[in-house]
KOLVOZA-985815 format. One record per residue: residue in three letters; x, y, z of N, C-alpha, C, O in turn. Coordinates in pm, whole numbers, plus 50000, padded with zeros to 5 digits. Example, Ala and Ser with C-alpha at 12.3 -4.5 7.8 and 13.67 -1.06 7.14 Angstrom:
// residues 2
{code=ALA, nxx=51319, nyy=49431, nzz=50780, caxx=51230, cayy=49550, cazz=50780, cxx=51320, cyy=49670, czz=50780, oxx=51424, oyy=49668, ozz=50846}
{code=SER, nxx=51285, nyy=49775, nzz=50708, caxx=51367, cayy=49894, cazz=50714, cxx=51290, cyy=50003, czz=50787, oxx=51341, oyy=50114, ozz=50804}
***
This chain:
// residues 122
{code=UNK, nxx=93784, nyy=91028, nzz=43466, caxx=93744, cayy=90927, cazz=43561, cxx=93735, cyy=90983, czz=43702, oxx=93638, oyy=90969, ozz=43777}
{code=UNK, nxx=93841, nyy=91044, nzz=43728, caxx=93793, cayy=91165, cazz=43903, cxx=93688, cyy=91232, czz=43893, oxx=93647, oyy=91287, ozz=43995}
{code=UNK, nxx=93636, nyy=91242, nzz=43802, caxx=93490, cayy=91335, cazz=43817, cxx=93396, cyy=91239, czz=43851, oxx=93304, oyy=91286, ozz=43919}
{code=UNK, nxx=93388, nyy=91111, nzz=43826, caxx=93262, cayy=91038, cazz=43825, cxx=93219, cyy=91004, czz=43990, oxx=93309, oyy=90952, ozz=44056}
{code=UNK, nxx=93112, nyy=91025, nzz=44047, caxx=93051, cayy=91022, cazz=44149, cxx=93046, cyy=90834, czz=44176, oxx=93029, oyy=90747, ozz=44090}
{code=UNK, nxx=93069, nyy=90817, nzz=44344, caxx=93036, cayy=90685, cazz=44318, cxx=92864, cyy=90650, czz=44313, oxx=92801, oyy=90739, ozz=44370}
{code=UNK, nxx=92803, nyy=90572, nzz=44273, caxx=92648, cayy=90536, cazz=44289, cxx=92654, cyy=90450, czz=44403, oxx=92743, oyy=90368, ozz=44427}
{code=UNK, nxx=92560, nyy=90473, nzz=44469, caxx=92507, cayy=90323, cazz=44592, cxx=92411, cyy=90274, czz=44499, oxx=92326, oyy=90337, ozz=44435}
{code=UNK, nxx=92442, nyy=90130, nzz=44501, caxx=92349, cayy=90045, cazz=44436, cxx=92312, cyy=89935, czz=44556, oxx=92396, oyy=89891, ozz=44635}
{code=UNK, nxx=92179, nyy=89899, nzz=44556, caxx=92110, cayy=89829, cazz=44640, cxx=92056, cyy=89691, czz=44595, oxx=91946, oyy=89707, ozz=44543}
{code=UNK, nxx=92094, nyy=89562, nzz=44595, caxx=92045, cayy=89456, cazz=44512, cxx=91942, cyy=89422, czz=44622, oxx=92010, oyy=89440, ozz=44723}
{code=UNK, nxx=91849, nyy=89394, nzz=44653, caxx=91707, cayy=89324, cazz=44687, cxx=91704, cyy=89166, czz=44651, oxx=91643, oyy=89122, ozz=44554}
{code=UNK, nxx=91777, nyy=89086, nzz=44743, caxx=91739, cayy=88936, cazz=44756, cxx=91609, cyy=88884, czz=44793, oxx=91620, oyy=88871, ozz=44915}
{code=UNK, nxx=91498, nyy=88847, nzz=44761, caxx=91381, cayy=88823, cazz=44822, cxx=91325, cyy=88658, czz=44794, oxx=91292, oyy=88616, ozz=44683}
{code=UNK, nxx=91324, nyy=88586, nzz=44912, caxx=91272, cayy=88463, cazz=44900, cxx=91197, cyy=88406, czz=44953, oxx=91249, oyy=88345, ozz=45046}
{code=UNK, nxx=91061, nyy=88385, nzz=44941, caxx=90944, cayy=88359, cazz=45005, cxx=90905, cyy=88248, czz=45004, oxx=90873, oyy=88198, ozz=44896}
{code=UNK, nxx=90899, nyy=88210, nzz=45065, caxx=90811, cayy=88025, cazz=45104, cxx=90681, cyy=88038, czz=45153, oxx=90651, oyy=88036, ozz=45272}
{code=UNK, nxx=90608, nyy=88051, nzz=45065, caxx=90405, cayy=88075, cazz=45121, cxx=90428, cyy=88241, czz=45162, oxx=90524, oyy=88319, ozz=45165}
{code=UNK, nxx=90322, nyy=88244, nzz=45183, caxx=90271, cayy=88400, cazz=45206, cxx=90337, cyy=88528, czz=45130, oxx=90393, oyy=88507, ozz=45023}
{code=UNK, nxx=90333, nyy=88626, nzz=45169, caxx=90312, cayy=88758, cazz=45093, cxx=90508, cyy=88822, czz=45092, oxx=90571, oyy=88790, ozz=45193}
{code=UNK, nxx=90555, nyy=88872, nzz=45026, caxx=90693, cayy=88932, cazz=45042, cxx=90688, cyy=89004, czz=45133, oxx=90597, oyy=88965, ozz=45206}
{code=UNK, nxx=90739, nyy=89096, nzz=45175, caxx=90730, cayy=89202, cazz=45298, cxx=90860, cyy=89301, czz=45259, oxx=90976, oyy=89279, ozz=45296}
{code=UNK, nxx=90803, nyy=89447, nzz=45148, caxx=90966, cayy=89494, cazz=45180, cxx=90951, cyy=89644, czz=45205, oxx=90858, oyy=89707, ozz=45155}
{code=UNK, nxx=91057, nyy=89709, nzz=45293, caxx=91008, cayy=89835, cazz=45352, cxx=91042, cyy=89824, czz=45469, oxx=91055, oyy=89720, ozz=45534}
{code=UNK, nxx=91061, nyy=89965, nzz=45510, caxx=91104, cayy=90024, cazz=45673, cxx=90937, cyy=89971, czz=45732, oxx=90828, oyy=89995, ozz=45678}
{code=UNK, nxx=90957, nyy=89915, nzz=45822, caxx=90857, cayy=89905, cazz=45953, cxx=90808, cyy=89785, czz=45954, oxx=90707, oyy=89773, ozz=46023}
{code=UNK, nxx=90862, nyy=89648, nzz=45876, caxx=90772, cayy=89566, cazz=45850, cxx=90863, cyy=89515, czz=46005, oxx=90974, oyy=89545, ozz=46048}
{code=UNK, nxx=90731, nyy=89408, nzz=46067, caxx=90765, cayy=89290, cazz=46166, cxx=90726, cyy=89213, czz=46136, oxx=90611, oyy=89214, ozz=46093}
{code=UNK, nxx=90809, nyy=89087, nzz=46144, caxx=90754, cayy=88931, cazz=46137, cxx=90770, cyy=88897, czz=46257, oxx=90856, oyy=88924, ozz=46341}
{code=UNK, nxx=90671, nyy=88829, nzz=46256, caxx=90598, cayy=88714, cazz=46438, cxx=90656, cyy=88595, czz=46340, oxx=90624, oyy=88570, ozz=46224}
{code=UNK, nxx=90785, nyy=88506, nzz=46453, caxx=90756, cayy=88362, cazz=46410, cxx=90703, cyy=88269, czz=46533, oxx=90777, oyy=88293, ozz=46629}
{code=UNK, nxx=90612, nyy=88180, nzz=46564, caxx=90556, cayy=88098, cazz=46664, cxx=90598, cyy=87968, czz=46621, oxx=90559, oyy=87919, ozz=46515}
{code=UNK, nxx=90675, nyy=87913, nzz=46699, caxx=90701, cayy=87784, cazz=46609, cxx=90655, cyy=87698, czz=46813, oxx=90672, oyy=87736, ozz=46928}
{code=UNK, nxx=90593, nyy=87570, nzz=46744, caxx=90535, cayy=87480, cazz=46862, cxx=90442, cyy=87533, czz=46906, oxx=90404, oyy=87634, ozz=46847}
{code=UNK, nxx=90372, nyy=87490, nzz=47019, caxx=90232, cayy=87545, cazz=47097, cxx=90271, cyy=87674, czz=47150, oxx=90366, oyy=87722, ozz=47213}
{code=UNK, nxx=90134, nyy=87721, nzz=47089, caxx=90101, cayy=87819, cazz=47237, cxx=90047, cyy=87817, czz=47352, oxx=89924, oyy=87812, ozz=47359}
{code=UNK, nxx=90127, nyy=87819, nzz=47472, caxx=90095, cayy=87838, cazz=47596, cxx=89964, cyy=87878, czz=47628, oxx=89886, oyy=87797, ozz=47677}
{code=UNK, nxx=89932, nyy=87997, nzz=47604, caxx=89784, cayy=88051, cazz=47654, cxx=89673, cyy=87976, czz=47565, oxx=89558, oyy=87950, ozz=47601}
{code=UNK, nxx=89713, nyy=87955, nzz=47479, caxx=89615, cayy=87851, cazz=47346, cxx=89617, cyy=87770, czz=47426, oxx=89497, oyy=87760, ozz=47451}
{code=UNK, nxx=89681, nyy=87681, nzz=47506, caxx=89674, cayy=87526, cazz=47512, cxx=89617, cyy=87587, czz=47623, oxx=89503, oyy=87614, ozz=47584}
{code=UNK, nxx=89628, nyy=87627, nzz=47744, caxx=89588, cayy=87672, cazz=47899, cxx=89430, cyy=87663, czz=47835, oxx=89352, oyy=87572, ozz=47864}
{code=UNK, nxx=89391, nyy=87798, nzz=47721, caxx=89249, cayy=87811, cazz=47745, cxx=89171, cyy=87698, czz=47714, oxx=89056, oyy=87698, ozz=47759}
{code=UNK, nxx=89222, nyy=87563, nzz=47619, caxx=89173, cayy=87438, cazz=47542, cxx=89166, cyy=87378, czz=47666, oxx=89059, oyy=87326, ozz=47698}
{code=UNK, nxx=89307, nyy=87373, nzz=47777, caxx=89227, cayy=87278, cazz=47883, cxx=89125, cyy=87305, czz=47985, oxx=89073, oyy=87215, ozz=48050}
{code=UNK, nxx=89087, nyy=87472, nzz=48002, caxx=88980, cayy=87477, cazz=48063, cxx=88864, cyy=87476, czz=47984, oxx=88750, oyy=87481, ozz=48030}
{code=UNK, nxx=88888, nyy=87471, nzz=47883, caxx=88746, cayy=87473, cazz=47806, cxx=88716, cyy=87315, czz=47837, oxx=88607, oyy=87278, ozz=47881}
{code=UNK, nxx=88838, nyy=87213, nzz=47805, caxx=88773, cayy=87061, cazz=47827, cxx=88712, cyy=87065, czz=47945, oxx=88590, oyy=87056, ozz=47957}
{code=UNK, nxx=88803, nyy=87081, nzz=48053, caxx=88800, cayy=87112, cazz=48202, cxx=88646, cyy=87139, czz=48214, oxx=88591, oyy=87039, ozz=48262}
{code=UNK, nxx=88528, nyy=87276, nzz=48177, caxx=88425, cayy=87317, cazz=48215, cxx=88332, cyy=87183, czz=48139, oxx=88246, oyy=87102, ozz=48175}
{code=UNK, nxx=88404, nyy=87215, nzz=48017, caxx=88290, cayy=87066, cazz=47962, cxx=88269, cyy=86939, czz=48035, oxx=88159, oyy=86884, ozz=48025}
{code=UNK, nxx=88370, nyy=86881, nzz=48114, caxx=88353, cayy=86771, cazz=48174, cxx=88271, cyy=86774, czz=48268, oxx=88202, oyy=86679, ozz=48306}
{code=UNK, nxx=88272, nyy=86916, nzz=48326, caxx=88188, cayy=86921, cazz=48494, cxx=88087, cyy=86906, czz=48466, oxx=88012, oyy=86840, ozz=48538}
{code=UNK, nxx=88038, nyy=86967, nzz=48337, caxx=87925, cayy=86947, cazz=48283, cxx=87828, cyy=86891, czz=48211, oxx=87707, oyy=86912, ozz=48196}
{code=UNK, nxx=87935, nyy=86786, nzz=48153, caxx=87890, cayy=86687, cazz=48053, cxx=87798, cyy=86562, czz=48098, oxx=87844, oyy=86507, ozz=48198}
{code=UNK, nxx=87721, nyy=86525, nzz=48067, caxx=87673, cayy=86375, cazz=48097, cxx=87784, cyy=86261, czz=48078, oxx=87788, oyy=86224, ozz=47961}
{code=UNK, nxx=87879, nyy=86192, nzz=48167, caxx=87954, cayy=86192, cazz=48152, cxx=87929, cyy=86131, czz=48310, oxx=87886, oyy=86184, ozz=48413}
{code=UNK, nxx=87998, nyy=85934, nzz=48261, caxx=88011, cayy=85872, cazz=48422, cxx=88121, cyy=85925, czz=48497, oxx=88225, oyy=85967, ozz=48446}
{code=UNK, nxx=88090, nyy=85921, nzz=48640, caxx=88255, cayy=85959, cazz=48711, cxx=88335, cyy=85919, czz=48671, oxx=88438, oyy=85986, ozz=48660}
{code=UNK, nxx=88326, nyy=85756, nzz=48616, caxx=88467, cayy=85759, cazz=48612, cxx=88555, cyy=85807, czz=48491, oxx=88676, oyy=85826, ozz=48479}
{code=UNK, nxx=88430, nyy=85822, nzz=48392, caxx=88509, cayy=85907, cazz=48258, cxx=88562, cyy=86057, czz=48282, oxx=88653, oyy=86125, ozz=48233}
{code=UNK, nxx=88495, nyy=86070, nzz=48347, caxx=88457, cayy=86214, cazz=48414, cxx=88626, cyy=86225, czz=48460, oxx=88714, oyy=86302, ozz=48420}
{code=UNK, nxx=88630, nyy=86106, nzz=48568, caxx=88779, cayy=86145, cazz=48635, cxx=88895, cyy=86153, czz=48582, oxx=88982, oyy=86223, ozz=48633}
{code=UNK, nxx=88919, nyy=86069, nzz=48450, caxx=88967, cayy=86047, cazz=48359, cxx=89010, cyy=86174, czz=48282, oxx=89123, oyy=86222, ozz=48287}
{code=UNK, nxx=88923, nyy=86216, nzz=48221, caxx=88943, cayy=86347, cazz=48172, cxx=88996, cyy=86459, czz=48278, oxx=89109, oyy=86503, ozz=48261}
{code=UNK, nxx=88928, nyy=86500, nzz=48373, caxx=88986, cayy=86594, cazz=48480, cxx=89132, cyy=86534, czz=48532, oxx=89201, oyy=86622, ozz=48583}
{code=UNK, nxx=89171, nyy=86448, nzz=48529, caxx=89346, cayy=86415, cazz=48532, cxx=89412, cyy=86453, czz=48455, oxx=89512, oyy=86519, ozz=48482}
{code=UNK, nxx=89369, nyy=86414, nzz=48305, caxx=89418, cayy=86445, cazz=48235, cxx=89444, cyy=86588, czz=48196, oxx=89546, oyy=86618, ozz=48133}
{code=UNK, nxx=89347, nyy=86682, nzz=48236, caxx=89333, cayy=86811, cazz=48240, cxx=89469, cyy=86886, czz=48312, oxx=89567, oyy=86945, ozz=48267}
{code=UNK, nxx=89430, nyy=86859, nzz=48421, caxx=89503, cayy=86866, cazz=48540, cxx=89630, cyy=86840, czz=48579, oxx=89693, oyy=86879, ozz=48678}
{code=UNK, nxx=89667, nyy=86755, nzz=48471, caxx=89822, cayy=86720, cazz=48441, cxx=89856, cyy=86824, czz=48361, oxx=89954, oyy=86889, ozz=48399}
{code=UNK, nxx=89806, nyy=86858, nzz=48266, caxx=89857, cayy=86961, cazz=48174, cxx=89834, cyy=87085, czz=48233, oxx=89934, oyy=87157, ozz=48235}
{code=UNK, nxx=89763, nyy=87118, nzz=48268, caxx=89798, cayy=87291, cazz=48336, cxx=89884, cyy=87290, czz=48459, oxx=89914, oyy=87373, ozz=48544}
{code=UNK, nxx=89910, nyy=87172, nzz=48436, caxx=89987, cayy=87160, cazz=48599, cxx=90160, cyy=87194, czz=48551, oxx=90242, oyy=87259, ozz=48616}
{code=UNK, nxx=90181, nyy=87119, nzz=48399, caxx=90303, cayy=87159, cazz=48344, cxx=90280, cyy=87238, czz=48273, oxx=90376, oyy=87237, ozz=48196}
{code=UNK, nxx=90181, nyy=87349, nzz=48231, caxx=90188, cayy=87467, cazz=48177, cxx=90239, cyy=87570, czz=48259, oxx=90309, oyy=87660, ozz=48212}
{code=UNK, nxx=90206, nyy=87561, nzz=48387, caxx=90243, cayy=87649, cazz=48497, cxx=90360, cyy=87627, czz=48563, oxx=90389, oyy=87710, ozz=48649}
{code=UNK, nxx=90445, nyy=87522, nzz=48541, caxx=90558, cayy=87493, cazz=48600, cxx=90689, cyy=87622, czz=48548, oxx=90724, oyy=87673, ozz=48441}
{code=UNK, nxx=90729, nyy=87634, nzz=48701, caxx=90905, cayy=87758, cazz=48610, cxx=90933, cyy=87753, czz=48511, oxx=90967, oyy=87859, ozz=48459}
{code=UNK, nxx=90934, nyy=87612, nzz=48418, caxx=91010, cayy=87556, cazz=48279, cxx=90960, cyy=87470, czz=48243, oxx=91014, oyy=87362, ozz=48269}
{code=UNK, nxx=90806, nyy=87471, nzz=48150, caxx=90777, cayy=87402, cazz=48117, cxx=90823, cyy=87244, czz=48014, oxx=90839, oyy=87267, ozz=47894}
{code=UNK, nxx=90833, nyy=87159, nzz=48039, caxx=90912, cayy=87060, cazz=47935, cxx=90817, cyy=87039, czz=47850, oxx=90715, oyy=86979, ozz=47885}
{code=UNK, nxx=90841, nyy=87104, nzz=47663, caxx=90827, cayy=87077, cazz=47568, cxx=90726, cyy=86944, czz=47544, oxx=90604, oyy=86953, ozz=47537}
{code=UNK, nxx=90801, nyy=86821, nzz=47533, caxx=90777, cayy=86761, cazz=47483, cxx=90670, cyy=86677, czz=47605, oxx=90593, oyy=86595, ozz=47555}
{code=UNK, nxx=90664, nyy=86691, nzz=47721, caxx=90604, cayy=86664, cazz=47820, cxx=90440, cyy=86735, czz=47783, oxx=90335, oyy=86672, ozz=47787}
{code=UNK, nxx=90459, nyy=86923, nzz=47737, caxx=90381, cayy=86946, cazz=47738, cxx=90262, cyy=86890, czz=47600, oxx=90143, oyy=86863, ozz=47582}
{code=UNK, nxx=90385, nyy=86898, nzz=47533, caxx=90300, cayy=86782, cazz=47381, cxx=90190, cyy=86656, czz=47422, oxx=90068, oyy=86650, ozz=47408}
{code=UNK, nxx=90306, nyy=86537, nzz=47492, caxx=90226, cayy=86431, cazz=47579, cxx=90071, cyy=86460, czz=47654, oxx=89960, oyy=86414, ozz=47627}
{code=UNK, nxx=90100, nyy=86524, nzz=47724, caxx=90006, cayy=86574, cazz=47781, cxx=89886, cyy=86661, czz=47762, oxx=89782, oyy=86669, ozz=47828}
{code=UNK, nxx=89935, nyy=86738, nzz=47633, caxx=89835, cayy=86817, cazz=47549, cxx=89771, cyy=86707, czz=47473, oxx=89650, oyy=86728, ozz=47462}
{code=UNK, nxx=89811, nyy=86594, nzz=47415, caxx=89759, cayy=86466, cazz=47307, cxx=89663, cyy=86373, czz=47404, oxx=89569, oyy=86310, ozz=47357}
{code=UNK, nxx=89701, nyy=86371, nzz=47575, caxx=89642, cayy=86312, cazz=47595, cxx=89487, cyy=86389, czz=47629, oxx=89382, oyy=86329, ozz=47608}
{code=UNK, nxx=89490, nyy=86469, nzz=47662, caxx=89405, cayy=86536, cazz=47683, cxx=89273, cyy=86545, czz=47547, oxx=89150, oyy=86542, ozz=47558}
{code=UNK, nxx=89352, nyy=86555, nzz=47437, caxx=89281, cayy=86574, cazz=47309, cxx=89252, cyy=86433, czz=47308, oxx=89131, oyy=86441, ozz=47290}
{code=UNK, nxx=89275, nyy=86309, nzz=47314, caxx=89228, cayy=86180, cazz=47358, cxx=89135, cyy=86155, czz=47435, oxx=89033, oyy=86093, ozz=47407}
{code=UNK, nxx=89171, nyy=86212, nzz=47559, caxx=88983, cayy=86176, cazz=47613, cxx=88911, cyy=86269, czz=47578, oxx=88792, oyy=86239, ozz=47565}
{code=UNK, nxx=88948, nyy=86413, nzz=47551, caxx=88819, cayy=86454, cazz=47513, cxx=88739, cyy=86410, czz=47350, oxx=88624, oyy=86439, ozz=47318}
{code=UNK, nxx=88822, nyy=86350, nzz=47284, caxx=88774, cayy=86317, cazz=47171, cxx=88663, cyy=86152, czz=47203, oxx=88558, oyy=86129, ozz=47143}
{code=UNK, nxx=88736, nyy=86050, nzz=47326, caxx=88638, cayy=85976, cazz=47356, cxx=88563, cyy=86037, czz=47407, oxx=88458, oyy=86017, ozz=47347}
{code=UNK, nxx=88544, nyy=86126, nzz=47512, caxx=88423, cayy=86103, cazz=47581, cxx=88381, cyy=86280, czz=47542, oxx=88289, oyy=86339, ozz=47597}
{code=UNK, nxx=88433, nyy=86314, nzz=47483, caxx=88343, cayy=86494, cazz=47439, cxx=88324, cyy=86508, czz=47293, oxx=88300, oyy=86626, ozz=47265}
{code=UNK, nxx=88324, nyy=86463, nzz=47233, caxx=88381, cayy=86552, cazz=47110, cxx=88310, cyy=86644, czz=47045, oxx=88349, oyy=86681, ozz=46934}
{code=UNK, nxx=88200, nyy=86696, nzz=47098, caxx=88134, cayy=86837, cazz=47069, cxx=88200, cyy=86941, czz=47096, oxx=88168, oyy=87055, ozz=47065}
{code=UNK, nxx=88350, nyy=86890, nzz=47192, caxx=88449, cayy=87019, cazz=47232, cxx=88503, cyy=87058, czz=47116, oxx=88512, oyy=87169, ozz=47064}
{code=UNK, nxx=88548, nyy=86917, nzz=47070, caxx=88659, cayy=86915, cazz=46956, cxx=88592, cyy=87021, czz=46804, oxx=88672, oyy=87046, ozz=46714}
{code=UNK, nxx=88508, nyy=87050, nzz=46799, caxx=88409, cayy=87140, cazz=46708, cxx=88434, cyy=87225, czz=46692, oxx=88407, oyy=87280, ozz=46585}
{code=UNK, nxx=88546, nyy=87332, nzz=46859, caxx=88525, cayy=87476, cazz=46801, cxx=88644, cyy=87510, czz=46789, oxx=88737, oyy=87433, ozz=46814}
{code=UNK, nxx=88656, nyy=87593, nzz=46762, caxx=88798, cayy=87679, cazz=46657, cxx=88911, cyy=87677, czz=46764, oxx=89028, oyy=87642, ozz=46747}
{code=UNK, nxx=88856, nyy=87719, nzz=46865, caxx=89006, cayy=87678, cazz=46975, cxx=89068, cyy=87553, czz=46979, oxx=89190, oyy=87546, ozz=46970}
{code=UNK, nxx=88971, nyy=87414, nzz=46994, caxx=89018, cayy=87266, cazz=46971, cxx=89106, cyy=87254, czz=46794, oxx=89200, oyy=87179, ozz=46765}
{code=UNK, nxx=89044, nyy=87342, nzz=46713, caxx=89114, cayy=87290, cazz=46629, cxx=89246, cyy=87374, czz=46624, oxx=89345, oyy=87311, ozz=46587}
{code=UNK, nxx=89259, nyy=87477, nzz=46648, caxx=89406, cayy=87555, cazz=46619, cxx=89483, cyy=87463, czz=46768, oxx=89606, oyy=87469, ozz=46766}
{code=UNK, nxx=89454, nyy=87424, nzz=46826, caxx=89505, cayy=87297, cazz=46960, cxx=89601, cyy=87212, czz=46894, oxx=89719, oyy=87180, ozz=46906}
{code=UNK, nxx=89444, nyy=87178, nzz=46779, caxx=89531, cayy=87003, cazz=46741, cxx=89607, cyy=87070, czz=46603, oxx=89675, oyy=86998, ozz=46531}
{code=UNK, nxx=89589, nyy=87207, nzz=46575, caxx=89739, cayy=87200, cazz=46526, cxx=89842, cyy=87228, czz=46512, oxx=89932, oyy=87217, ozz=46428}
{code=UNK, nxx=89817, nyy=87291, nzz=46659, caxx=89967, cayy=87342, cazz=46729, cxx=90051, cyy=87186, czz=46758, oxx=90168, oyy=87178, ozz=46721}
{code=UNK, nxx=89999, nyy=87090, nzz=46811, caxx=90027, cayy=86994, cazz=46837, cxx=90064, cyy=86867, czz=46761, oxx=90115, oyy=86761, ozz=46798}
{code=UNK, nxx=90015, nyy=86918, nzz=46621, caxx=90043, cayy=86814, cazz=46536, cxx=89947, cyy=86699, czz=46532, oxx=89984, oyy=86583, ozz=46517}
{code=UNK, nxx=89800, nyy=86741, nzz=46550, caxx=89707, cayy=86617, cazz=46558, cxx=89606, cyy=86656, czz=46450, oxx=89573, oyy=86774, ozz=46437}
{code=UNK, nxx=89555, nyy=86559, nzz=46371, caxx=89493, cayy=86596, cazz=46279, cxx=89336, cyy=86630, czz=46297, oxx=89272, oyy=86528, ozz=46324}
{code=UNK, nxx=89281, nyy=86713, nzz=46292, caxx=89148, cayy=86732, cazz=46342, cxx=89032, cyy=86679, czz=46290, oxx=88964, oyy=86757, ozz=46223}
{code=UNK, nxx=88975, nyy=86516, nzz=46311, caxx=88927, cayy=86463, cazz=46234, cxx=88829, cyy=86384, czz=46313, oxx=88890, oyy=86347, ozz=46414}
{code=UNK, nxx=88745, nyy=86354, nzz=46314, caxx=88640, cayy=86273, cazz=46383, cxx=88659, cyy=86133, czz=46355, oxx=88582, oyy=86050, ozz=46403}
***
């Protein structure tokens, strides 16, 4: 029995919920959980240019650019508040869905509404 070498044995627990296993030296996982910041920034200037441009009465017009304007206003704040920025991201996806919704079409509006939890639906 003193002669016998000890073995390292290695058991491999692996539990995956959707996507691919990952096992090996070098792997990184990205987790993003809630909005992204620069995602939501570029969605409100994209509404933002659409409105200046849209056919579109002032006063809808103004409507939307508040709403804009509220939200990059708390994207840029020291500490943005969460759930403020949610509010404010929904409202935004609200008027532009009344008064744009050719915005709502491209791939940035939709990864928006589902960072946000809005269903992307006409």
């Amino acid at each position: 029995m003193n002669e016998q070498q000890p073995s390292a044995q290695h058991t491999w627990n692996v539990t995956v919920n959707g996507g691919a296993p990952q096992m090996g030296q070098g792997n990184v996982q990205h987790n993003t959980f809630g909005y992204d910041p620069g995602q939501l920034a570029d969605f409100a200037r994209e509404v933002l240019a659409a409105a200046r441009t849209a056919d579109l009465s002032a006063e809808d017009r103004t409507v939307v650019e508040a709403d804009v304007e509220a939200l990059q206003a708390e994207l840029v704040a020291a500490e943005p508040d969460p759930g403020r920025v949610r509010q404010l991201g929904q409202r935004v996806w609200a008027s532009a869905k009344t008064y744009m919704p050719p915005v709502l079409a491209t791939g940035l509006a939709q990864a928006v509404g589902g960072a946000l939890g809005i269903p992307v639906g006409f």
